[in-house]
C-alpha positions as CSV (number, residue, x, y, z in Angstrom):
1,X,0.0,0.0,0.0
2,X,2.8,2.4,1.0
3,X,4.9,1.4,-1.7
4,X,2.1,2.8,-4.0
5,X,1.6,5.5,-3.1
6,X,5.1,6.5,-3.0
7,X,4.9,5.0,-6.7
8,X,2.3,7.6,-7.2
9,X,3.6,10.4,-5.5
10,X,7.3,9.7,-7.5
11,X,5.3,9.9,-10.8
12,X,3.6,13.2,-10.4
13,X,6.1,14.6,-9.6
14,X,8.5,13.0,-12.2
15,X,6.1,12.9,-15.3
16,X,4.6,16.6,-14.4
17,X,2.4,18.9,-17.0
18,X,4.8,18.8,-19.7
19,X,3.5,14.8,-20.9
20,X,-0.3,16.0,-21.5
21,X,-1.7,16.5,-24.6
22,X,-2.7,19.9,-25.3
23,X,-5.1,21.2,-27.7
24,X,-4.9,24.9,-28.3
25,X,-3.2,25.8,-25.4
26,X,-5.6,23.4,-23.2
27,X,-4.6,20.5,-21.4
28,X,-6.3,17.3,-22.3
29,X,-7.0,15.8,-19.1
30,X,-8.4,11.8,-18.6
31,X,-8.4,10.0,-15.7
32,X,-5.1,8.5,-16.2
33,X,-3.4,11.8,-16.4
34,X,-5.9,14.1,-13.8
35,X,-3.8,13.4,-10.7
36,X,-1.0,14.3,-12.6
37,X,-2.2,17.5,-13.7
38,X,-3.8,18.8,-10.6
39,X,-0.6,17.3,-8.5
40,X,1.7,19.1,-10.7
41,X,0.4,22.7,-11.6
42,X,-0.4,24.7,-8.4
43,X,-3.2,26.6,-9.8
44,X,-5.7,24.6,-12.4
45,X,-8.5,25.3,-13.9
46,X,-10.6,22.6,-15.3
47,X,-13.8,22.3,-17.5
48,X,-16.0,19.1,-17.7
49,X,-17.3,19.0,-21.0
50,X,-19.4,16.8,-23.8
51,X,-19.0,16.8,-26.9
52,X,-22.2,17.3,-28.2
53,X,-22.8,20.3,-25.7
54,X,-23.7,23.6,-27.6
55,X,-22.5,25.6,-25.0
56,X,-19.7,23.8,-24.0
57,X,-18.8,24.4,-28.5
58,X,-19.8,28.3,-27.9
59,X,-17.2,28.0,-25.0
60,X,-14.2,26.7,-26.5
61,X,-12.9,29.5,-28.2
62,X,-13.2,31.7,-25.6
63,X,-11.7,29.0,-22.9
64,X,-8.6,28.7,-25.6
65,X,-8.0,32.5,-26.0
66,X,-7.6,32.7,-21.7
67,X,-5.6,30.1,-22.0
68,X,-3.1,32.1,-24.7
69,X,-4.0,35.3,-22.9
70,X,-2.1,33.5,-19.2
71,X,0.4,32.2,-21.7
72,X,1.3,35.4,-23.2
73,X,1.4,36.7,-19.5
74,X,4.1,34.3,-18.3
75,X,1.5,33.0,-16.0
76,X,1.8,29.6,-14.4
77,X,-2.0,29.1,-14.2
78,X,-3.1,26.5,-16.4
79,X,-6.1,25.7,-18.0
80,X,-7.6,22.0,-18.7
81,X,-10.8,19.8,-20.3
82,X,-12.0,16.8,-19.6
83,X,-14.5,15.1,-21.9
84,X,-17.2,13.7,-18.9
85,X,-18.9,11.5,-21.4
86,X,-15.8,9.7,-21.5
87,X,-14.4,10.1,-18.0
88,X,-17.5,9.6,-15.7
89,X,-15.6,8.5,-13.1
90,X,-14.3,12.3,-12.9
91,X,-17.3,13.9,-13.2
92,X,-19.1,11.7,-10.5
93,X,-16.0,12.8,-8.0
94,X,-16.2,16.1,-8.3
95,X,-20.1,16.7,-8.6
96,X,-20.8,17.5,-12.1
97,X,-24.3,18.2,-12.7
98,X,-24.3,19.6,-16.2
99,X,-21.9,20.7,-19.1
100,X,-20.1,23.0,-19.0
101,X,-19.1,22.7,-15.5
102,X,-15.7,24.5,-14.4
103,X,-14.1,23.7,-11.3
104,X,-10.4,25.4,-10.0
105,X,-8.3,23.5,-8.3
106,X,-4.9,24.0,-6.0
107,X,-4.3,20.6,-5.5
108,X,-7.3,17.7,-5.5
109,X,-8.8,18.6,-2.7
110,X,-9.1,22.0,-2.8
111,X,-11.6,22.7,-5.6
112,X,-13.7,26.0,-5.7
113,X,-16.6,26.5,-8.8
114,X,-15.6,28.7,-11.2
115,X,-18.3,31.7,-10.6
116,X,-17.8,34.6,-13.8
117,X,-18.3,35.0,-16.9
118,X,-17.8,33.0,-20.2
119,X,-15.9,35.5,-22.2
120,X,-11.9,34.9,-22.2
121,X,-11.4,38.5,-20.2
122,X,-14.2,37.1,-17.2
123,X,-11.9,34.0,-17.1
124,X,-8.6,35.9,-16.6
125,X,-9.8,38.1,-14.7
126,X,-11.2,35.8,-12.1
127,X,-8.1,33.4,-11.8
128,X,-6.2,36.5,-11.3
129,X,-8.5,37.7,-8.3
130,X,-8.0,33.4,-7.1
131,X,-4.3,33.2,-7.2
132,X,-3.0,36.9,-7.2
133,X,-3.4,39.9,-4.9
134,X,-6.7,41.6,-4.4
135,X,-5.3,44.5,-5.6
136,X,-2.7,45.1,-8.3
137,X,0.3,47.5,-6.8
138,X,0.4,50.1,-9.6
139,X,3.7,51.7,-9.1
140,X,4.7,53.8,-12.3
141,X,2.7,55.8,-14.8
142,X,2.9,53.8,-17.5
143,X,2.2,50.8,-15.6
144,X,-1.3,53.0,-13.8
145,X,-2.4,53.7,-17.3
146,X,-2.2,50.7,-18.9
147,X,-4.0,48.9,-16.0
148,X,-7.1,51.9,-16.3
149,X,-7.5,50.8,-20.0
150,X,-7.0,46.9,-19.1
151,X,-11.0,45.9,-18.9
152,X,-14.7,47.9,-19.6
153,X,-14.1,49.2,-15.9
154,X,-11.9,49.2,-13.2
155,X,-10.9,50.5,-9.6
156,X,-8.0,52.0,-8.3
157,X,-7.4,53.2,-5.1
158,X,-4.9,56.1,-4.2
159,X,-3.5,56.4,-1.1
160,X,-0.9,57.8,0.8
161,X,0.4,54.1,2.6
162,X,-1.2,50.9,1.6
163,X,-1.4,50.2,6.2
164,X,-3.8,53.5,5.9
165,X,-7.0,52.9,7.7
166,X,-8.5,54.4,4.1
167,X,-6.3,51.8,2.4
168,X,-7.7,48.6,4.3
169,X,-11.2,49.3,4.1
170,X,-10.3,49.6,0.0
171,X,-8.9,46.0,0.2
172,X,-11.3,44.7,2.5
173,X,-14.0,45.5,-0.3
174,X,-12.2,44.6,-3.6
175,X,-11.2,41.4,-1.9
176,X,-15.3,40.2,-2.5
177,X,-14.6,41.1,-6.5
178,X,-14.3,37.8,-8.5
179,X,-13.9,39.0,-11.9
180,X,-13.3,43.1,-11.4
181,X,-9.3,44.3,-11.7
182,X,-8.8,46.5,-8.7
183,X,-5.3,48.5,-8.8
184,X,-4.0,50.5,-5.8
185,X,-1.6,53.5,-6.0
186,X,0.4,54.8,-3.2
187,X,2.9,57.2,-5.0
188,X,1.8,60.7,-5.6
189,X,2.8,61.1,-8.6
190,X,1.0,57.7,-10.1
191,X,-1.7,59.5,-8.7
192,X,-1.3,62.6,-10.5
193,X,-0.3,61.0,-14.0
194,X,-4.1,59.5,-13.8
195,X,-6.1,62.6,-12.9
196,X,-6.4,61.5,-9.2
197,X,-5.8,62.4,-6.0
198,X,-4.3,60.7,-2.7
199,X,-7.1,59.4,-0.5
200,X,-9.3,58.9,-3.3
201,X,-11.5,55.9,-5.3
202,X,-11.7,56.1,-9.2
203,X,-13.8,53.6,-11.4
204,X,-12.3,53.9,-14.8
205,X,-15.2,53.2,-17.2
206,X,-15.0,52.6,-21.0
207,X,-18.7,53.7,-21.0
208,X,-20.4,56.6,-19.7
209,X,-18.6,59.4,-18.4
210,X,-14.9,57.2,-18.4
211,X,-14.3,58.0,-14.8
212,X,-16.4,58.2,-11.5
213,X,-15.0,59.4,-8.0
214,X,-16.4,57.7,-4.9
215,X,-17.3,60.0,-2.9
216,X,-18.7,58.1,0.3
217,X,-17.7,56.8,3.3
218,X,-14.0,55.1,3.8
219,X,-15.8,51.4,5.0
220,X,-15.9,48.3,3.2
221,X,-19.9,47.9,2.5
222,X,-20.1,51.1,0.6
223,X,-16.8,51.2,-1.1
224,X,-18.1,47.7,-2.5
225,X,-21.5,49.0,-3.1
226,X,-20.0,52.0,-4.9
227,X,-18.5,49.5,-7.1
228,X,-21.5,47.4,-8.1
229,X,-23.6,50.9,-8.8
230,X,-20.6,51.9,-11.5
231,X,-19.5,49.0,-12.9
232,X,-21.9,48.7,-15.3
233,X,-23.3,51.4,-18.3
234,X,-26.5,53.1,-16.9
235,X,-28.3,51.7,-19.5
236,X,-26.3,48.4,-20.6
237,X,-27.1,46.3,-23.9
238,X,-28.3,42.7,-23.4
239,X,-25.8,40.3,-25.2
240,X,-23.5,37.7,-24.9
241,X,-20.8,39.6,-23.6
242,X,-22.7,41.4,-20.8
243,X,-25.2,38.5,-19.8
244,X,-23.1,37.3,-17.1
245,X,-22.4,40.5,-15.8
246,X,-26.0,41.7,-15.8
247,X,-27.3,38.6,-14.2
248,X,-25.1,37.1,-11.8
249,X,-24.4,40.4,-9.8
250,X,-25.0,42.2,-6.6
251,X,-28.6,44.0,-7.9
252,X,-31.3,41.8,-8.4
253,X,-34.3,44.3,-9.9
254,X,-33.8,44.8,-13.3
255,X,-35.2,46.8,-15.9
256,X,-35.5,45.1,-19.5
257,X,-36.5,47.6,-22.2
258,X,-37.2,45.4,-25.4
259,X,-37.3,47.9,-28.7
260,X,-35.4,47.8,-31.9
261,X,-32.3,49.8,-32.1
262,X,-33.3,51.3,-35.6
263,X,-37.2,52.4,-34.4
264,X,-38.1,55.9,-34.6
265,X,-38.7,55.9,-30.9
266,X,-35.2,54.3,-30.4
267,X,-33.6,57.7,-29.7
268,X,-36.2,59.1,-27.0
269,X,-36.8,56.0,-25.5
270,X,-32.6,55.4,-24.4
271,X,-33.2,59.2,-23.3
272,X,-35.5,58.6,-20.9
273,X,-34.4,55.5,-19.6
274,X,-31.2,57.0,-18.7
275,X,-32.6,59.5,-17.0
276,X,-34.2,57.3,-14.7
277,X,-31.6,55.0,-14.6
278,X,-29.2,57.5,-12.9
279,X,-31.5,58.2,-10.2
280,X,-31.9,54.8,-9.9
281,X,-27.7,54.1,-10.0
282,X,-27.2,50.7,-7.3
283,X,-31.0,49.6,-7.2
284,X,-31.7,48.7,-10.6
285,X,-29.8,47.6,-13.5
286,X,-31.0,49.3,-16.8
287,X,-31.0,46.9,-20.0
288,X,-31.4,47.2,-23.5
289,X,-32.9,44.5,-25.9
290,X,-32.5,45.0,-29.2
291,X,-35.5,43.1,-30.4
292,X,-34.1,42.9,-34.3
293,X,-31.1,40.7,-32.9
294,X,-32.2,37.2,-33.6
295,X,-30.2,35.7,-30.4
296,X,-32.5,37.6,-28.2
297,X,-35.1,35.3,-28.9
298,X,-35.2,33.6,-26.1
299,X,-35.0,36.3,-23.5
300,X,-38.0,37.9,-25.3
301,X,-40.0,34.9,-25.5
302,X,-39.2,34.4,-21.1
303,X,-41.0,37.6,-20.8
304,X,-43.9,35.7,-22.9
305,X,-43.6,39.3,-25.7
306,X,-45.5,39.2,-29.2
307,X,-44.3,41.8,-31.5
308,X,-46.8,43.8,-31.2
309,X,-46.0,44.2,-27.3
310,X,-42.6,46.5,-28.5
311,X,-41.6,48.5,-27.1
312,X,-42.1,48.1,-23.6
313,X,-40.7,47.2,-20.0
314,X,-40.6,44.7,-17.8
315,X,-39.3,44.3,-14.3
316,X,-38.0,40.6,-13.1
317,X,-36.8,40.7,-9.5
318,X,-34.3,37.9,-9.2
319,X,-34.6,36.5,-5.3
320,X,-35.5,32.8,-4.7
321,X,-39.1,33.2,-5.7
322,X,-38.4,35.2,-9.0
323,X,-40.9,37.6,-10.0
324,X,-41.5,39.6,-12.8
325,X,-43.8,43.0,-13.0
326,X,-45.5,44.4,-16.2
327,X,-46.2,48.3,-16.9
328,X,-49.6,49.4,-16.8
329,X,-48.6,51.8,-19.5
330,X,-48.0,52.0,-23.1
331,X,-45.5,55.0,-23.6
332,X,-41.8,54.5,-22.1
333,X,-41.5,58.4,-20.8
334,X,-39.7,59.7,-18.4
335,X,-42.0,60.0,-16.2
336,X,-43.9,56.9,-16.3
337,X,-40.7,54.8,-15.8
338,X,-39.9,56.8,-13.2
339,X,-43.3,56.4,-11.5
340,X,-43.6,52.3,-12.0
341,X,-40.2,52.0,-10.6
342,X,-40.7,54.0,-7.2
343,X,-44.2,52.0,-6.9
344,X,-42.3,49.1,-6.6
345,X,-40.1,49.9,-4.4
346,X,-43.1,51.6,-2.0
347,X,-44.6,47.8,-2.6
348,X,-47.3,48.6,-4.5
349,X,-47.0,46.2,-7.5
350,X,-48.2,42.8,-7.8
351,X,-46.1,40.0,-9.5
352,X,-46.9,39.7,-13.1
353,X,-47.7,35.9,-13.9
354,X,-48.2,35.0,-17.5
355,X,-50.4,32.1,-19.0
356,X,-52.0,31.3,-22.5
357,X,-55.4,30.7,-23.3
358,X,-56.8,27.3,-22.1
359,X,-56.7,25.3,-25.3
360,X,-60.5,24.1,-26.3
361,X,-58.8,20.6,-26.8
362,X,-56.6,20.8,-23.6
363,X,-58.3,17.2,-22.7
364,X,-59.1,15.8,-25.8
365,X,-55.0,13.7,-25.3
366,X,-53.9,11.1,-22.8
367,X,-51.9,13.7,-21.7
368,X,-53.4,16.5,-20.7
369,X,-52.5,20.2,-21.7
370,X,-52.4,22.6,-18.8
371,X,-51.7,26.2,-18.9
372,X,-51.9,29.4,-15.7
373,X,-55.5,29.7,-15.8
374,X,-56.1,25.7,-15.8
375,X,-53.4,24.7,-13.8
376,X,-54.7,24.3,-10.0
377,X,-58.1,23.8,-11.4
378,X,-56.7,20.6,-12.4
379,X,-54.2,19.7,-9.8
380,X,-57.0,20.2,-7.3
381,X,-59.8,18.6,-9.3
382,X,-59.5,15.0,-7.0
383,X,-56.7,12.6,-8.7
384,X,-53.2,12.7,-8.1
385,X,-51.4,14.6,-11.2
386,X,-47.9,14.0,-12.5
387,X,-47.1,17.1,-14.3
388,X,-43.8,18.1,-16.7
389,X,-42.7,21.4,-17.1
390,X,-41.1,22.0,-20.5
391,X,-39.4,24.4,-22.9
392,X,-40.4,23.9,-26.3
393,X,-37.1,24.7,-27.6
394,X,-35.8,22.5,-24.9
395,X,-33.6,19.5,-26.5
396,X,-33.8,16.7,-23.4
397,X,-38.2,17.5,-23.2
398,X,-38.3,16.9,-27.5
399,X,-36.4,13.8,-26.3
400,X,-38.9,12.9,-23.3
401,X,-42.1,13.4,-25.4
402,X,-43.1,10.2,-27.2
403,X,-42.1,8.6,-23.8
404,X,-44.8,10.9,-22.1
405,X,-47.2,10.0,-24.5
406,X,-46.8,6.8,-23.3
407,X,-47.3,7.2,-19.9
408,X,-50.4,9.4,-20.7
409,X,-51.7,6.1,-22.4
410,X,-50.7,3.7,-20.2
411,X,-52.4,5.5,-17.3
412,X,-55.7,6.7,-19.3
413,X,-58.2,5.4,-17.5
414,X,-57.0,5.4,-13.7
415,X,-56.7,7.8,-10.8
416,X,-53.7,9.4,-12.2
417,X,-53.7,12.4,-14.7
418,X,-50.5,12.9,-16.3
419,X,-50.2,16.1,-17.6
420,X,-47.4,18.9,-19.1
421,X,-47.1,22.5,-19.1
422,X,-44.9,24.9,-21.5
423,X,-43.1,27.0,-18.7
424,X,-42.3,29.3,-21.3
425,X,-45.3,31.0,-21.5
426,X,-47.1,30.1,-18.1
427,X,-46.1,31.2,-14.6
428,X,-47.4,29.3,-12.1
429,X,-47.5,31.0,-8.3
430,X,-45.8,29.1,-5.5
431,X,-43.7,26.5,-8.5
432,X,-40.3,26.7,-8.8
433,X,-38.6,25.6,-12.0
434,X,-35.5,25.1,-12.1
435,X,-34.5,23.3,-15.3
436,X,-36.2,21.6,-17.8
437,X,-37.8,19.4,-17.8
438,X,-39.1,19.4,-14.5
439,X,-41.2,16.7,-13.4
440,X,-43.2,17.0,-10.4
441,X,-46.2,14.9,-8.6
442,X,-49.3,16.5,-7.2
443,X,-50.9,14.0,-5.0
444,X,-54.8,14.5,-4.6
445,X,-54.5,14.9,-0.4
446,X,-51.7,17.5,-0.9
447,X,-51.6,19.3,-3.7
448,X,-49.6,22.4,-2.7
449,X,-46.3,20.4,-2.1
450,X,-46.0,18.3,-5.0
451,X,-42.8,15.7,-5.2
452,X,-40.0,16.2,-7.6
453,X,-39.0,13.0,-9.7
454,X,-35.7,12.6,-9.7
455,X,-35.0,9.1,-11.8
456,X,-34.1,8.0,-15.2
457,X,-36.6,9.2,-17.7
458,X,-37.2,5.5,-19.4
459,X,-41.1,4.3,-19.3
460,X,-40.3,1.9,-16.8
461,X,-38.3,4.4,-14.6
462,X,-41.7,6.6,-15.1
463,X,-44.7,4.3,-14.5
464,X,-42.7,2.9,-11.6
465,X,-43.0,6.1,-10.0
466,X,-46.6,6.8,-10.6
467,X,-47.5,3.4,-9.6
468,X,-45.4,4.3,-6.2
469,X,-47.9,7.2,-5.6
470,X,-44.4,9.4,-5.8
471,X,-43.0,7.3,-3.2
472,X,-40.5,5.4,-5.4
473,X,-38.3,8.7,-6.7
474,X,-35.4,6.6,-8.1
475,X,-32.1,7.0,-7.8
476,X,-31.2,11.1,-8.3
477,X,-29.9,11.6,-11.3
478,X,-26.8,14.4,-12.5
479,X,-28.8,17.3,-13.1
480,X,-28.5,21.4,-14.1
481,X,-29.3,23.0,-10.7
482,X,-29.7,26.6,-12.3
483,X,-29.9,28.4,-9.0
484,X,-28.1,31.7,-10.1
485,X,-27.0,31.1,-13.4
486,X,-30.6,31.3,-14.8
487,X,-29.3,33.4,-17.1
488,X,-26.4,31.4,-18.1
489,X,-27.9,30.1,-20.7
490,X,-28.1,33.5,-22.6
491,X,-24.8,34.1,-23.1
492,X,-24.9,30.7,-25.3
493,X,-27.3,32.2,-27.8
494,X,-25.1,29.4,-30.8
495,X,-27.2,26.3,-28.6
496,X,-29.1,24.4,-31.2
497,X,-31.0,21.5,-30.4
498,X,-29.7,19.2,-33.0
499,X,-26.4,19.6,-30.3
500,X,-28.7,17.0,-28.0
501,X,-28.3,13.3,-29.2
502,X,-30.2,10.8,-27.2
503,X,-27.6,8.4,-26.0
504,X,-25.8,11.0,-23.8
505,X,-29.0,10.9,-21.9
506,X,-27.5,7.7,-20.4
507,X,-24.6,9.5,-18.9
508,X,-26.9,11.1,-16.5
509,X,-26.0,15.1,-17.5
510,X,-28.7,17.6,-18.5
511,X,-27.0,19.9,-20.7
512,X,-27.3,23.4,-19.1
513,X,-30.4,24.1,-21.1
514,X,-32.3,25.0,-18.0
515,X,-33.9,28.0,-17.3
516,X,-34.2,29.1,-13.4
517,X,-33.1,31.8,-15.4
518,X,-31.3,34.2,-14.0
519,X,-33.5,32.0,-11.6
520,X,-27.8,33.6,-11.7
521,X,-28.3,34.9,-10.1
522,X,-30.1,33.3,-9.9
523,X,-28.6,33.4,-12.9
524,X,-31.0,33.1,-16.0
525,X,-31.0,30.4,-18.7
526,X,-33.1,31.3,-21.5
């Protein structure tokens, strides 16, 4: 026993990074070569991939270019794939749930989830903040600029000692910044070469104004605040860049404007909004939708919008029971932004909760079609109801359908009424979703706290579970939790559903096709 590890140990530390296969700068990890990898770099990041994962494809390029960008650095972090479908045996270790998943790890047993973005800066950026300083000491001119132009925004503090009280409650806040650079400057003349002043905050914006001065109190909560408010434009445009950053921060009330960039109205409409939105600065984030940009699709069709609805607002409050509000007006003014927004706030909007029309056929099937205005009508009607909440545009339910026709045959004529809803376009109070699809038993004695299924999705694995009266839930299967990275899903707008092939359902992983949206931070998937 002690001779192998010793063995092992001796190899690592022999055979090192330099014998794995790369492939554009990335490792090629398997599980004969992971130990080696993680036992031999210090700092590693690794992603758990399939092959037939869109966003894991919509990934790669980006993952590749951080992986140049560290090189070009002299950087001794190291970035890694391993293909899951292959090497289950890693991806059932370290608790992958759905592709991609990215994990960094100083050794094997110290493993954090990667949390930021998908873009290669987000990815630098945030392995910096893991293995580097939380603040970058800027100490020349050249070196001060360079660093205020190195991202969309940054902070620097400028102080006269880096053991100043002022200084220390700068740290203390940047430290909680993932993916943000954060410099500090404690020469005088730095300061001076970048427009600043000792004892003073800058956020250096590519947007906006370029450069905002804090201006608040010298303590760790509102320096950090300060930084959340700024970090973003006032009025930011929804895309595949800034999905991440929209979603998975700090403010969780956002306000969606959904118009097309070349509209007549265009031109008032950002006017207005950015009015509001800088009264608003650290409460709400402000986005833009260009409805004309066909990868928006999705977001537009999570708000349930027709084309005749633009433009218009919505709000979407992302706690842990999401909620979205609609406008009672027509006209995106100044003032009626500004009114709807401070209503809100004083509590005195209701949730918005979207449904279609009950279908005239919606019992005509096996299974049944259920919709918000239907839906505890028939939950409550006296049988126990097994229910799937689907996407239609959702890969894994087009691959669960002809099975659910089944089961809606097979259990025709008992006690049981199996049933599906699109999730898309109905919003059901008190439900959480969060992936698809969700299946979920309402038995007739309880209805308000229904049992997830959690098995294999086979016939067998389904009527098993009916017959159980939901007792039987199966084993759990690998699944996308969504939780904050509802809106994850966004920033992979290339996702097609041809990318889903049937026998990877075997492997257990839901591709992260969920939406929780920005359930993150929750994060959205759309």
């Amino acid at each position: 026993m002690l001779k192998g590890i010793i063995f092992s140990i001796l190899a690592i530390l022999i055979l090192g990074a330099d014998d794995i296969p790369e492939e554009d700068g990335v490792l090629v990890s398997t599980s004969d070569n992971f130990k080696q990898a993680v036992g031999s770099i210090d700092n590693i990041l690794v992603e758990f991939y399939a092959p037939w994962c869109g966003h894991c494809k919509a990934l790669a390029p980006n993952y590749a270019k951080a992986a140049e960008l560290l090189q070009k650095e002299g950087s001794e972090i190291r970035l890694a794939k391993v293909d899951a479908t292959i090497h289950s045996d890693l991806a059932q270790k370290f608790g992958v749930r759905g592709y991609p998943t990215i994990k960094f790890f100083r050794g094997e047993d110290n493993v954090v989830d990667y949390s930021a973005g998908r873009q290669a800066e987000d990815i630098v950026n945030w392995l910096k903040k893991k293995t580097g300083p939380p603040a970058t000491d800027l100490t020349t001119a050249e070196q001060a600029k360079e660093f205020s132009e190195s991202a969309e925004a940054v902070v620097v503090g400028f102080f006269e000692s880096a053991e100043s009280e002022e200084a220390k409650a700068y740290i203390a806040a940047v430290t909680k910044l993932e993916d943000m650079p954060a410099g500090i400057v404690t020469n005088k003349e730095v300061a001076e070469s970048l427009g600043a002043t000792v004892s003073s905050i800058v956020m250096f914006q590519k947007f906006d104004d370029g450069k905002v001065v804090y201006s608040g109190e010298y303590n760790g909560v509102d320096i950090l605040s300060f930084v959340n408010a700024e970090r973003l434009p006032l009025f930011i445009e929804f895309n595949d860049k800034t999905a991440n950053s929209i979603f998975s921060g700090s403010i969780k009330v956002h306000f969606l404007v959904f118009y097309s960039d070349d509209s007549d109205e265009a031109a008032s409409i950002s006017e207005a909004v950015t009015a509001v939105a800088k009264e608003f600065r650290g409460r709400i984030i402000f986005v833009r939708v260009n409805t004309d940009v066909e990868n928006n699709n999705r977001i537009v069709e999570f708000f349930n919008l027709k084309e005749d609805d633009f433009p218009c607002g919505r709000l979407i409050q992302l706690d842990d029971d999401m909620r979205k509000f609609r406008p009672d007006f027509d006209s995106l003014n100044e003032e009626n932004i500004r009114t709807f927004l401070t209503n809100f706030f004083d509590g005195k909007l209701k949730p918005h909760l979207s449904s279609e029309d009950i279908p005239e056929d919606w019992d005509a099937k096996p299974v049944k079609i259920l919709v918000g205005r239907n839906f505890w009508d028939v939950i409550k009607s006296g049988k126990d109801v097994f229910v799937e909440f689907y996407a239609p545009w959702c890969g894994h339910c087009k691959a669960l359908a002809p099975t659910w026709d089944e089961l809606g045959e097979k259990f025709v004529d008992s006690d049981v009424i199996i049933a599906k809803i699109d999730s898309t376009a109905n919003e059901i109070d008190g439900i959480k979703i969060e992936g698809f699809p969700t299946l979920k038993y309402f038995k007739s004695d309880d209805p308000e706290s229904p049992i997830d299924f959690m098995g294999g999705r086979t016939l067998d694995d389904l009527v098993k579970f009916v017959e159980s009266k939901g007792t039987d839930r199966g084993v759990k299967e690998p699944s996308e939790d969504l939780g904050d990275e509802f809106f994850d899903s966004l920033e992979d707008e290339d996702f097609e559903d041809e990318d889903y092939e049937d026998e990877d359902e075997d492997e257990g992983m839901d591709e992260q096709e969920d939406v929780g949206e920005p359930a993150k931070d929750k994060k959205i998937e759309l």
